[in-house]
GUKE-944591 format. One record per residue (C-alpha): residue in one letter; x, y, z. Coordinates in Angstrom, 3 decimals, always signed. Layout:
REM GUKE-944591
PT,resn,x,y,z
PT,a,X,Y,Z
...
***
This chain:
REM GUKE-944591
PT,resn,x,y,z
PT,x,+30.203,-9.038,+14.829
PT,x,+29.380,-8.264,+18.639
PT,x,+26.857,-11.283,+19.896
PT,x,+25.327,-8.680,+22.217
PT,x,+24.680,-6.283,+19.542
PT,x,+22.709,-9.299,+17.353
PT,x,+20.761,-10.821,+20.509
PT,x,+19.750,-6.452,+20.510
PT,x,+18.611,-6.874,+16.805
PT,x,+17.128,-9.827,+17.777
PT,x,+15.146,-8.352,+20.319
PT,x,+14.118,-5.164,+18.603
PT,x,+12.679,-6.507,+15.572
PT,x,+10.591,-9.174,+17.619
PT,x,+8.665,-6.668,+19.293
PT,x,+7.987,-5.428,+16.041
PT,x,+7.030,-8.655,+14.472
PT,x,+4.647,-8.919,+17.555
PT,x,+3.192,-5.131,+16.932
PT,x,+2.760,-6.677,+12.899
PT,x,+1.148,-9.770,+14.247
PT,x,-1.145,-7.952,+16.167
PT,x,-2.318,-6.388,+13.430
PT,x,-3.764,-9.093,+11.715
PT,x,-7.147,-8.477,+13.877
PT,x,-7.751,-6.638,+11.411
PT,x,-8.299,-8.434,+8.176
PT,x,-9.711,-11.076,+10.398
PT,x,-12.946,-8.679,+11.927
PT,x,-13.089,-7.807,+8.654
PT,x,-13.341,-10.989,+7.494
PT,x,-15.556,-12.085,+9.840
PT,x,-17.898,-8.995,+9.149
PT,x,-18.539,-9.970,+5.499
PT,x,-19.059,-13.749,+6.333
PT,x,-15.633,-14.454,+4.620
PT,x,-14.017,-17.890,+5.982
PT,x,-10.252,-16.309,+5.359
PT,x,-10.699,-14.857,+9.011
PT,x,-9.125,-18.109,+10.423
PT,x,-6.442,-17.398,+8.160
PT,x,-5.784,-14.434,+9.422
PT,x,-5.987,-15.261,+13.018
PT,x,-3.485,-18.370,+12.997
PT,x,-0.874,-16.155,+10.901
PT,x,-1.437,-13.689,+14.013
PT,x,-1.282,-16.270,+16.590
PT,x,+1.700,-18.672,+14.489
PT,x,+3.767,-15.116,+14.195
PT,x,+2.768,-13.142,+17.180
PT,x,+3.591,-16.886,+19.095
PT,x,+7.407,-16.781,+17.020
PT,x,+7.682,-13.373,+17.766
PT,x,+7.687,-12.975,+21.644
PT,x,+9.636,-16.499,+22.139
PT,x,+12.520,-15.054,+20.639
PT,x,+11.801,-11.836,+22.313
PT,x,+11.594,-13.432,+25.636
PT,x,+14.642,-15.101,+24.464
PT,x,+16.913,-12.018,+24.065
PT,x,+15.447,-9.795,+26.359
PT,x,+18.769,-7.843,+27.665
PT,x,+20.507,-3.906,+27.843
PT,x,+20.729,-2.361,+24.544
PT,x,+24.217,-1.565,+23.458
PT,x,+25.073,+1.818,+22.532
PT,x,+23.680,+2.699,+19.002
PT,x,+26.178,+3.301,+16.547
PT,x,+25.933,+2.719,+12.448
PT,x,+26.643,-1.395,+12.438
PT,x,+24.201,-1.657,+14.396
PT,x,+21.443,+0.499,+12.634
PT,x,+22.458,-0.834,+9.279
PT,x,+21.378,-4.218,+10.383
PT,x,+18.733,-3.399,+12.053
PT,x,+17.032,-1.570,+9.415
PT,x,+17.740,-4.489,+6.892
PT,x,+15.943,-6.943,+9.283
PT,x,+13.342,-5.154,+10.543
PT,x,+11.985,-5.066,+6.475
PT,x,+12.976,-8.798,+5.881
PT,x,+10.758,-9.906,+9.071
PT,x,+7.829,-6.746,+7.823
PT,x,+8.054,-8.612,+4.839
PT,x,+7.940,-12.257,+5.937
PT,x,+5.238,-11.489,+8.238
PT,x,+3.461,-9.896,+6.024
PT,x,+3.571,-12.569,+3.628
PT,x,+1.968,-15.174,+5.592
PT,x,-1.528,-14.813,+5.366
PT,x,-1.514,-14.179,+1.866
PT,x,+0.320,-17.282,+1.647
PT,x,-2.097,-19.369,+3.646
PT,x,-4.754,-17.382,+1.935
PT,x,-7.938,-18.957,-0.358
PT,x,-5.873,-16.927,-3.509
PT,x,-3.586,-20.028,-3.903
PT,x,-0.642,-17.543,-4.356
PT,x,+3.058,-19.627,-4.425
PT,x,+5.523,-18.478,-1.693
PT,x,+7.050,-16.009,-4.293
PT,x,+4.153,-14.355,-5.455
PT,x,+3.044,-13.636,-1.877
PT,x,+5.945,-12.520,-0.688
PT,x,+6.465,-10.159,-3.895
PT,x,+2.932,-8.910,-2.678
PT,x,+3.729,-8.650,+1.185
PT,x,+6.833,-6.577,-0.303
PT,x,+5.422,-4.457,-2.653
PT,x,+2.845,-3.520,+0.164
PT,x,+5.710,-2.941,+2.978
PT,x,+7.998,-0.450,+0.617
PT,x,+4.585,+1.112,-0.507
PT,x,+5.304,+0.133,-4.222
PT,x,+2.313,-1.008,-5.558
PT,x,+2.860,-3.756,-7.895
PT,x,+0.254,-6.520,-7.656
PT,x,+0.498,-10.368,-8.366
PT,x,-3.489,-10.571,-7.585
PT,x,-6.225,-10.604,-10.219
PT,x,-9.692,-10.720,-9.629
PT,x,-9.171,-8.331,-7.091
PT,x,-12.958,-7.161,-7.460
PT,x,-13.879,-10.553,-6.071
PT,x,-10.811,-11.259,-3.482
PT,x,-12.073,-11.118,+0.418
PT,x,-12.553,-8.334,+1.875
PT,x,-9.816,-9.456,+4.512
PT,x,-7.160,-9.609,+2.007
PT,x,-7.691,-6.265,+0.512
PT,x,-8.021,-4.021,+3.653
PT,x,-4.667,-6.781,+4.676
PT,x,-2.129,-5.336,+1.902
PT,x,-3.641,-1.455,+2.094
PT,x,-3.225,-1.946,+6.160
PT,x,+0.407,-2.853,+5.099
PT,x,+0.685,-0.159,+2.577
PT,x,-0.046,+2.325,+5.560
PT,x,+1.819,+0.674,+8.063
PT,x,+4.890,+0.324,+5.773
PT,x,+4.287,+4.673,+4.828
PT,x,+4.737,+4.952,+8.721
PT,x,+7.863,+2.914,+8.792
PT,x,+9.505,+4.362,+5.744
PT,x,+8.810,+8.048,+7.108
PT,x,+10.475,+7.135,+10.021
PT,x,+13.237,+5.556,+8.749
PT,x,+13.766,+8.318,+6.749
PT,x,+13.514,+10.905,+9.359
PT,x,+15.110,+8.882,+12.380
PT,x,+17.332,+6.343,+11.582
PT,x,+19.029,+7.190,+7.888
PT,x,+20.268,+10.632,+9.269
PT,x,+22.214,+8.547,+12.284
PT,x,+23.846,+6.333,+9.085
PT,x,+24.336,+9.215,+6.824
PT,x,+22.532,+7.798,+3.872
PT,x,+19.513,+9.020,+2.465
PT,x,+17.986,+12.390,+2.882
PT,x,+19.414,+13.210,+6.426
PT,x,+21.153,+16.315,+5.542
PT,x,+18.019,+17.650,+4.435
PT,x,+16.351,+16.964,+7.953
PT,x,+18.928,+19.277,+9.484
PT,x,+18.826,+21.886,+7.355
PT,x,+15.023,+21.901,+7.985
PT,x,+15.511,+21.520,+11.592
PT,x,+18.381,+23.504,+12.698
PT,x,+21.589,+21.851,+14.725
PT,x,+21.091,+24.954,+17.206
PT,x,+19.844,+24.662,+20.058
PT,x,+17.728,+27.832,+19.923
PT,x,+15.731,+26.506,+16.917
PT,x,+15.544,+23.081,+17.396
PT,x,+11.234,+22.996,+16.975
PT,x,+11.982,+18.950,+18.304
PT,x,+14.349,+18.930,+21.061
PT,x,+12.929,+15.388,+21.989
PT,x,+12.357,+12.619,+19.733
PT,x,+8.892,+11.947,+21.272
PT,x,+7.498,+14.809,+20.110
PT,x,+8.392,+14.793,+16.496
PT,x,+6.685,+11.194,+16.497
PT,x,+3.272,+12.175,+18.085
PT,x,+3.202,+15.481,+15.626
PT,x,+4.039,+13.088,+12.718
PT,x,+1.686,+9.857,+13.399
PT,x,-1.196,+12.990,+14.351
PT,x,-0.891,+14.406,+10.691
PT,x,-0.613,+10.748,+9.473
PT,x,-4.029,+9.594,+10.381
PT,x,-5.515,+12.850,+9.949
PT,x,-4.382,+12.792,+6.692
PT,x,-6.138,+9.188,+6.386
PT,x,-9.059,+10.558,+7.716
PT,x,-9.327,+13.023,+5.992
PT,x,-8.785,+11.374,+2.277
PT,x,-11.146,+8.821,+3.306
PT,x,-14.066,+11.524,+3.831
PT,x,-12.963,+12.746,+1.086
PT,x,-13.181,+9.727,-1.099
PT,x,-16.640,+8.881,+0.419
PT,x,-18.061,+12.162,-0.422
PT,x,-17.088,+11.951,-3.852
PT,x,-18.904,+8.472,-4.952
PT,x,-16.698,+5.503,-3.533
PT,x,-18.255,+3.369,-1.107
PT,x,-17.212,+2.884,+2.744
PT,x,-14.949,-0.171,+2.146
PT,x,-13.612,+1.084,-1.096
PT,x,-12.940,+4.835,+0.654
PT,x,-11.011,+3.540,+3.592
PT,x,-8.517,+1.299,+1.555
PT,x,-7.832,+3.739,-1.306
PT,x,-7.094,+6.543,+1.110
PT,x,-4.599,+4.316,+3.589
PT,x,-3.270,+3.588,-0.151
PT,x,-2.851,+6.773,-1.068
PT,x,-1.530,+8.448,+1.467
PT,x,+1.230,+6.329,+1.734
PT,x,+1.560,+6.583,-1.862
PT,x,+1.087,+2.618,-2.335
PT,x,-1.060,+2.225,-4.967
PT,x,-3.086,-1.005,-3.933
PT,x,-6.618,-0.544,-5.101
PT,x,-9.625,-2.800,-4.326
PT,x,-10.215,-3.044,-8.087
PT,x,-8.166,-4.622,-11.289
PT,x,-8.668,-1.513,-13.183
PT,x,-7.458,+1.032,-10.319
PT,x,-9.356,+4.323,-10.394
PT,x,-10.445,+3.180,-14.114
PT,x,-13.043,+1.492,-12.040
PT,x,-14.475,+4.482,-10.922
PT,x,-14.938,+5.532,-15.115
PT,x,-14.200,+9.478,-15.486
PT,x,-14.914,+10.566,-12.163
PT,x,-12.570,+14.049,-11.708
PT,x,-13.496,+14.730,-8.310
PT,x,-12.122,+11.365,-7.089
PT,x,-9.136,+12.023,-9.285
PT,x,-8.441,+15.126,-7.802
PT,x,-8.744,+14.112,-4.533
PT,x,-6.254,+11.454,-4.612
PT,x,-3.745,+13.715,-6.712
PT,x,-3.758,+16.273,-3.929
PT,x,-3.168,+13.914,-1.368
PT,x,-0.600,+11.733,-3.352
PT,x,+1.302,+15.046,-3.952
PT,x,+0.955,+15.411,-0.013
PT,x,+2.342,+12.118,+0.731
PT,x,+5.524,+13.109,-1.602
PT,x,+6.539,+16.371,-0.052
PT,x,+8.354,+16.267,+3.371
PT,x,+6.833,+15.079,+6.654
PT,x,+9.266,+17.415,+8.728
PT,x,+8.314,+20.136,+6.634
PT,x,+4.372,+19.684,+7.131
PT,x,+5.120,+18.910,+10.880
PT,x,+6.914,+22.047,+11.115
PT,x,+4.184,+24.360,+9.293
PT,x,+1.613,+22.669,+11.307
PT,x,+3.202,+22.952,+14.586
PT,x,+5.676,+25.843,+14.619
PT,x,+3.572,+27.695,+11.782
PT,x,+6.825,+27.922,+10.236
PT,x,+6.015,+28.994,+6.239
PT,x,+9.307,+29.542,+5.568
PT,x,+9.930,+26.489,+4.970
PT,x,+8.211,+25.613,+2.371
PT,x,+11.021,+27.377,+0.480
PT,x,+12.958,+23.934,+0.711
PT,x,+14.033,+23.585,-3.152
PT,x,+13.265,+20.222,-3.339
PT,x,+9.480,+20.930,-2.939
PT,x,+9.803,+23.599,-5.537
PT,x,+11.585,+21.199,-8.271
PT,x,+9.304,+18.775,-7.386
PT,x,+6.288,+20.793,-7.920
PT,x,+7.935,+22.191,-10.760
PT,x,+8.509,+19.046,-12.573
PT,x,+5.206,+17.551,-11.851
PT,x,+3.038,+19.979,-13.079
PT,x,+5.802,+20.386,-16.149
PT,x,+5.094,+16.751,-17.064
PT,x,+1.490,+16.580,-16.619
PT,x,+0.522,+20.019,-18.707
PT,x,+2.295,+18.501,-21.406
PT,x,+1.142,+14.866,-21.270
PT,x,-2.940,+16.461,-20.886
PT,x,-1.868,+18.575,-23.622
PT,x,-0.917,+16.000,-25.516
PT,x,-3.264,+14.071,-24.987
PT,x,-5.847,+16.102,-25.800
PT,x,-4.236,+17.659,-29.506
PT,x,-3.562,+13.654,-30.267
PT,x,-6.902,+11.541,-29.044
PT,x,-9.263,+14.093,-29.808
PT,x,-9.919,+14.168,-25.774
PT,x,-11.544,+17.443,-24.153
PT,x,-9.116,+18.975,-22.492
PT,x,-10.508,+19.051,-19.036
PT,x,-10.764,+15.189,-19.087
PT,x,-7.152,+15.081,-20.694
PT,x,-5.755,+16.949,-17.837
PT,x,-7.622,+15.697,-15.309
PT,x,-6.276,+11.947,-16.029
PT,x,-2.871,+13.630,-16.998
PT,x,-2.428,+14.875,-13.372
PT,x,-3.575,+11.897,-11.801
PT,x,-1.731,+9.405,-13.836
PT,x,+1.650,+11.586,-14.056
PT,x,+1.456,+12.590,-9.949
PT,x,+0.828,+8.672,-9.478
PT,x,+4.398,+7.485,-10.879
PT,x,+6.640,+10.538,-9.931
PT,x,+4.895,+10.137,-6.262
PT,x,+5.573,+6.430,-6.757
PT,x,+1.803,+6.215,-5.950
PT,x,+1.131,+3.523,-8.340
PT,x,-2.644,+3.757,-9.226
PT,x,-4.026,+4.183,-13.037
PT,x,-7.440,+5.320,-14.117
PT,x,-6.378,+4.744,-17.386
PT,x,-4.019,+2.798,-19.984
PT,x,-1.868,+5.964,-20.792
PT,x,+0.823,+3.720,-22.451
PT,x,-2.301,+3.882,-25.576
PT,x,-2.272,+7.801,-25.622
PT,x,+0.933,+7.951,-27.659
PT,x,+4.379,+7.265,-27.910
PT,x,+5.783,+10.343,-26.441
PT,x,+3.209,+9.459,-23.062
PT,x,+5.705,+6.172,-23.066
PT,x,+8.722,+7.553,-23.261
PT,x,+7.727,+10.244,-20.582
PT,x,+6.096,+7.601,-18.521
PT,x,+9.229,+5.478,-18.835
PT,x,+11.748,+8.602,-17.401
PT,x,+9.208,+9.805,-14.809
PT,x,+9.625,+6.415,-12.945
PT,x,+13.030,+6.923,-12.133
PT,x,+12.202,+10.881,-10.637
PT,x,+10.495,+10.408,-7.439
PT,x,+9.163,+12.799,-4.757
PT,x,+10.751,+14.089,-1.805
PT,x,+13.188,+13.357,+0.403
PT,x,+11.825,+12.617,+4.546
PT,x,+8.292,+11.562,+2.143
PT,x,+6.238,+7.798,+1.624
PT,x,+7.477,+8.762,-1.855
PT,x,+10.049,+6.649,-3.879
PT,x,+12.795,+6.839,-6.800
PT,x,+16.135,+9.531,-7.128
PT,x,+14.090,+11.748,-5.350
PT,x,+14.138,+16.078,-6.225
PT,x,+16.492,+16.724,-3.335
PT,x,+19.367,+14.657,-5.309
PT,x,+18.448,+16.471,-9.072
PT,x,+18.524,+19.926,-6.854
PT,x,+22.347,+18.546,-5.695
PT,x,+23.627,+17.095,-9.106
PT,x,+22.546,+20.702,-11.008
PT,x,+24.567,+22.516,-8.908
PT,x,+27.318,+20.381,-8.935
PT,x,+27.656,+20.988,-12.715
PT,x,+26.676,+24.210,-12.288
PT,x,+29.626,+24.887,-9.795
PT,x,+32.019,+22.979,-11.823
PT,x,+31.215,+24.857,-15.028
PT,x,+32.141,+27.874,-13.602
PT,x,+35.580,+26.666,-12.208
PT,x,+36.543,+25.757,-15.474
PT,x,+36.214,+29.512,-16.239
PT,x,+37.592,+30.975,-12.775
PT,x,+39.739,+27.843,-11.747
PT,x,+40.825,+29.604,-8.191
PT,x,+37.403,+31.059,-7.377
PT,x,+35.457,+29.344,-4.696
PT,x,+32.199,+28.059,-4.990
PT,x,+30.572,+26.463,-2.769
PT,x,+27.544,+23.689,-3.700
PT,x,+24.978,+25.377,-1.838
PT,x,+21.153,+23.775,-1.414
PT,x,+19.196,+26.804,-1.070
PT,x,+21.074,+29.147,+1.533
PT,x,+23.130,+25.539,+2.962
PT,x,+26.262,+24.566,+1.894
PT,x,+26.474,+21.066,+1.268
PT,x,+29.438,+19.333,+2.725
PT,x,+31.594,+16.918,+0.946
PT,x,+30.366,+14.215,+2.243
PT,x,+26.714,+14.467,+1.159
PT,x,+27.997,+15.109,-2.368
PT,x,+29.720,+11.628,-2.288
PT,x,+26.685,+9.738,-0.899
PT,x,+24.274,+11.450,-3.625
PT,x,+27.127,+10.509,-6.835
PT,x,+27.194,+6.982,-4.796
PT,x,+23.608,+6.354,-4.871
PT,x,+23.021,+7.285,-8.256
PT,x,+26.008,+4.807,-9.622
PT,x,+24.648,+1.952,-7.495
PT,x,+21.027,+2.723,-8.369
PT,x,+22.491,+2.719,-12.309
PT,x,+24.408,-0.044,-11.955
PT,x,+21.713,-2.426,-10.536
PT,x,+19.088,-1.439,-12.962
PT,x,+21.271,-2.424,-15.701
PT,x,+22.447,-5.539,-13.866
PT,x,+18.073,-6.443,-13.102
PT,x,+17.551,-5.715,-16.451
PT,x,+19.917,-8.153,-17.926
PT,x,+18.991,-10.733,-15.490
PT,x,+15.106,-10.040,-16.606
PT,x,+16.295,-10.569,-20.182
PT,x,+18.501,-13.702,-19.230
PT,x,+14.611,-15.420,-17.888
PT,x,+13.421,-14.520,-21.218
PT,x,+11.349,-11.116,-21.354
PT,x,+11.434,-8.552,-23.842
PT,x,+13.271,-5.166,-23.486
PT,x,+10.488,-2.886,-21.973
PT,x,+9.298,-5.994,-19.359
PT,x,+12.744,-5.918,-18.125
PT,x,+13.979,-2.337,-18.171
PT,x,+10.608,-1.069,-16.510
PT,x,+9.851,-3.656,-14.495
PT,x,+13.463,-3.379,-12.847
PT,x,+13.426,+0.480,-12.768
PT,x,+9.713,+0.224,-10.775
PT,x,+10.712,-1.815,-8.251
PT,x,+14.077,-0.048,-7.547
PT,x,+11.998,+3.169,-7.681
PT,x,+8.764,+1.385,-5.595
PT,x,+6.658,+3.174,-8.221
PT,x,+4.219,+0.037,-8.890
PT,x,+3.507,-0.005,-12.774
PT,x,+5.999,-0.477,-15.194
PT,x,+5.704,-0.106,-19.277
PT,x,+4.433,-2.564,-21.955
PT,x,+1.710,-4.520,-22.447
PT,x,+2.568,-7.271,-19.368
PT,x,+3.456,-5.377,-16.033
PT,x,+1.695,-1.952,-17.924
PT,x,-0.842,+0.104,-15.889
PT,x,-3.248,-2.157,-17.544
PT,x,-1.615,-5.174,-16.609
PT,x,-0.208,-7.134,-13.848
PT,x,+3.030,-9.142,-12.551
PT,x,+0.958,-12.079,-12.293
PT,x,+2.144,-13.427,-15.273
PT,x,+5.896,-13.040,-13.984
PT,x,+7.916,-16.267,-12.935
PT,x,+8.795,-16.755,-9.280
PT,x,+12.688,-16.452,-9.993
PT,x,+12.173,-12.896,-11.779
PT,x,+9.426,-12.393,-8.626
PT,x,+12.281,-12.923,-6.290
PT,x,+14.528,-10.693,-8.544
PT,x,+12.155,-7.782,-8.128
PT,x,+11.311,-8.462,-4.635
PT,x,+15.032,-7.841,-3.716
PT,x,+14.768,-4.569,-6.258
PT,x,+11.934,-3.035,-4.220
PT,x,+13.889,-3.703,-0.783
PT,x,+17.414,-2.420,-2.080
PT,x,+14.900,+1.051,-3.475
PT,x,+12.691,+1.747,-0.422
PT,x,+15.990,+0.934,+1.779
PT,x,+18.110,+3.558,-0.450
PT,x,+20.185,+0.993,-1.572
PT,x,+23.494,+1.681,+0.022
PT,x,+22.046,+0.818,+3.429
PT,x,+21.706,-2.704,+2.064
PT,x,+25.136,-2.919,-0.171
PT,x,+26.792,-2.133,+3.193
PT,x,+26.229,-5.064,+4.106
PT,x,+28.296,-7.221,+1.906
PT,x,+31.213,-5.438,+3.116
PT,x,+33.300,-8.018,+4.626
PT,x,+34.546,-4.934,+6.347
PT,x,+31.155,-4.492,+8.303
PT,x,+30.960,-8.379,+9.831
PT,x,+34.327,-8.209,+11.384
PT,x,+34.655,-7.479,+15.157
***
């Protein structure tokens, strides 16, 4: 491995660590503004980090070699490991007397927008510490856009094909020739976004504090709530579940695709199939859940569908709220519940899991391969929409969804090794891996918690959610031996 290209890793994710120190200002105003004594906290995390962070940065200062896939693989890998650590710190430190597992898990689940919580008694915890992990849930939406819009389409893993084909390799319709302005259109719809779902929210019944987190939560489909009971809290308010269904379903579909209606007024493309399948499966799932719901509890319908579309959009946008225990509605809710986690939203999205774009590739693989076996020297091509997809693409979606197999298997056993029963395991490995938050069963349900978990199976997870919102194979890669040698 080239020295100069670590001491450039090095470098790079210091500044970062610095920008995520910096940030602790504000849990600590926060803090300070309710009278809460977790402010000091706060500020010697920022000052203990922020300190760490431009030492080494001073330290490595240097030219940046040329950027090639080593080093973007690594870079990506530590830039979420010091998010993570950094993140993790306060909450450590914090009055919640959380071990180094549990706040890490939490740091974690906050960074890769999952969702899963360690902390009860949230309805009592500081006001620092909440606004802390939904200020990480939006901070870590930002991060995972861009990676997935920047940096995955330079390694060729991920949904990079699909940013090309929604912003042509011609010159003549390139809508962002420079990189600068694709980042101020994005972060612009970002906050408004925010903004916007925290009016929104505040209109509709929640208070100030309770508005701001929920929205930075939900449009980076996190999950974190400032309440044990989620949007349960809020009893059977429909406006505020509507609210935060349309803008979870936002937060799924494709940033590109929203930067290039808003900017370019380009409707067009909102013919991208995967926003079609997604749509398509999400209302699919939660017509017949509310339906279901309402022929089997007796429900009125309007309430049935109203917590149906919330609930459903939550785990296929890997948004992670609950306003309700829908594992008690019936076993068909469980089983569907159970499948939806692995489905995901969109690809270039805050969104988790398999994603729509890969289900759009995999049917027409089969359906391309069906019809060779009856026309064996016919050519057809595996097309997405009116774009052929290239070998290559093919391979990395088949590769994904054998790794992404083959470790939920592996978690699962491992889960089951530490002693917990067959739904704790399987769902609690496939919602990390899919950074969806809840899992199934009575102990990580969306009535429960992980704070019951042990810190080896916290660790276990921890590493689940990083190898999901990371797309899996950009961490694998790395214990190549192939990759470390010069």
């Amino acid at each position: 491995m080239n020295a100069n290209l670590l001491r450039a890793v090095v470098y790079i994710t210091s500044i970062f660590g610095l920008y995520m120190a910096t940030s602790t200002v504000v849990p600590a105003m926060t803090d300070l503004y309710y009278g809460n004594n977790d402010w000091i906290v706060f500020a010697a995390s920022g000052f203990m980090c922020g300190g760490l962070a431009l030492a080494c940065a001073l330290a490595t200062r240097g030219p940046m070699p040329t950027f090639n896939k080593r080093f973007g693989f690594l870079l990506v890998n530590v830039l979420w490991l010091v998010f993570s650590l950094v993140g993790a710190v306060p909450l450590y430190l914090s009055e919640l007397n959380l071990s180094f597992a549990q706040a890490l898990f939490e740091s974690i689940s906050a960074i890769t927008t999952t969702g899963s919580t360690v902390i009860s008694g949230l309805d009592k915890a500081p006001q620092g510490i909440l606004i802390w992990r939904s200020l990480l849930c939006w901070l870590g939406g930002i991060g995972i856009v861009a990676l997935g819009l920047f940096i995955l389409p330079l390694l060729r893993v991920g949904g990079m094909t699909f940013f090309r084909m929604e912003s042509s390799d011609t010159a003549s319709d390139r809508p962002f020739a420079r990189l600068a302005s694709f980042t101020r259109a994005f972060v612009a719809i970002y906050v408004v976004m925010t903004i916007a779902c925290t009016i929104a929210f505040d209109f509709a019944g929640m208070t100030h504090f309770d508005a701001v987190n929920h929205a930075m939560s939900a449009v980076a489909t996190g999950g974190f709530s400032t309440h044990d009971a989620s949007f349960g809290y809020f009893g059977d308010n429909v406006a505020l579940l509507w609210i935060a269904t349309f803008f979870l379903i936002l937060g799924s579909l494709p940033f590109s695709v929203m930067i290039l209606l808003a900017v370019r007024g380009r409707m067009d493309i909102l013919y991208d199939p995967q926003i079609r399948v997604f749509i398509g499966y999400l209302c699919a799932i939660s017509l017949a859940v509310g339906i279901y719901h309402h022929i089997q509890n007796g429900v009125s319908l309007h309430i049935a569908l109203s917590h149906s579309f919330f609930n459903m959009t939550s785990i296929l946008s890997t948004g992670g709220f609950a306003s309700d225990d829908y594992t008690l509605w019936g076993p068909f809710v469980v089983v569907v519940a159970f499948f939806a986690t692995f489905m995901g939203g969109c690809s270039g999205s805050t969104a988790g899991g398999i994603k729509a774009y890969r289900f759009v590739i995999v049917y027409n693989v089969v359906k391309t391969g069906l019809r060779k076996l009856i026309y064996p020297d016919a050519v057809y091509p595996v097309r997405y929409g009116v774009q052929v997809v290239d070998a290559e693409t093919i391979r990395n979606v088949f590769l994904f969804l054998s790794c992404f197999i083959a470790l939920w298997i592996a978690g699962s056993l491992a889960m089951s090794a530490m002693g917990y029963d067959f739904l704790t395991a399987t769902s609690g490995v496939a919602t990390s891996l899919a950074n969806v938050g809840p899992g199934v069963g009575p102990i990580i349900g969306p009535a429960g918690n992980f704070s019951t978990i042990s810190d080896p199976a916290l660790y276990l997870l921890s590493l689940m959610m990083l190898l999901g919102r990371l797309e899996i194979l950009t961490v694998l890669v790395l214990l190549m031996p192939l990759f470390w040698r010069s």
